[in-house]
N, C-alpha and C positions, 0 to 999 in steps of 0.2 A: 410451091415446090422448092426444095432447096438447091442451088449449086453447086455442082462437084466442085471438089474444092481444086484449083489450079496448083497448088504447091504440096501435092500429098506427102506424105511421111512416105521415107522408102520402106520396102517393107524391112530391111536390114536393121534401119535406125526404129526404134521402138518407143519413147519415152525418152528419146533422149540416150536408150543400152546399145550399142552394137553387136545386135542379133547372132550376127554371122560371126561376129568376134567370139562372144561370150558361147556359141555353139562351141565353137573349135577348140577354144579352154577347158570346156564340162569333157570333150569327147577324148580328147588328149589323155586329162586325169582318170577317164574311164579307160581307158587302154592298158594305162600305166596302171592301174589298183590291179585289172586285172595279167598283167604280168608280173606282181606281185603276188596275187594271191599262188600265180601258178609255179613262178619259183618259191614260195614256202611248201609247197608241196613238196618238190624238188629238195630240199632241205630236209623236210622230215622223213622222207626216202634214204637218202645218203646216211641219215642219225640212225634211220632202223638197218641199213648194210653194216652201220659200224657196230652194233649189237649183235647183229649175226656172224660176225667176222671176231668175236670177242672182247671186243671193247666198252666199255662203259658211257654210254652218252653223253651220262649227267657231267661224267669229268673232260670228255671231249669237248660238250660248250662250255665249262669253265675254261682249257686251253685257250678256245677261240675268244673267250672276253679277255684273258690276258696277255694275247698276243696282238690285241684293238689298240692295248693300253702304253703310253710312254716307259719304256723299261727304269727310270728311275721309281718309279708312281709304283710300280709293280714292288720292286727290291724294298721300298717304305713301307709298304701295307705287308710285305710278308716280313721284315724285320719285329714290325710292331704286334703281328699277329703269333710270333715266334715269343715276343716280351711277353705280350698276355701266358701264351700256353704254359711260360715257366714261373709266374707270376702265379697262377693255379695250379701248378703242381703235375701239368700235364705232361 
């Protein structure tokens, strides 16, 4: 017959993992994706109000990526993009 063992593993520690740790990490990041997933919703709501309100979407999230962006960074990519356009004749 074998001996229980006097020094069990708790059930928390695993292998050496802490169970209860690595729990509250996985459940945290599950919370968070799913508060994500539900403000992109939230997002693409607002993008279909500004379609029905007249607006063009596609040009509202270019707005929103250029106003993410350093305004020097901005003023270089559309001087440059202004050089191309006259560079081809556009």
């Amino acid at each position: 017959m074998s001996e229980p063992s006097t020094n069990p593993e708790p059930a928390s520690d695993v292998g050496g993992i802490a169970a209860d740790r690595l729990r509250s990490i996985v459940e945290r990041i599950e919370r968070l994706e799913d508060e994500r997933k539900a403000l992109a919703g939230d997002i693409k709501d607002i993008y279909v109000e500004a379609g029905s309100a007249g607006f063009e979407p596609s040009v509202v999230r270019k707005i929103i990526a250029l106003r993410r962006r350093e305004p020097a960074e901005v003023e270089e990519q559309e001087t440059l993009l202004d050089l191309y356009r006259r560079a081809l004749g556009m």
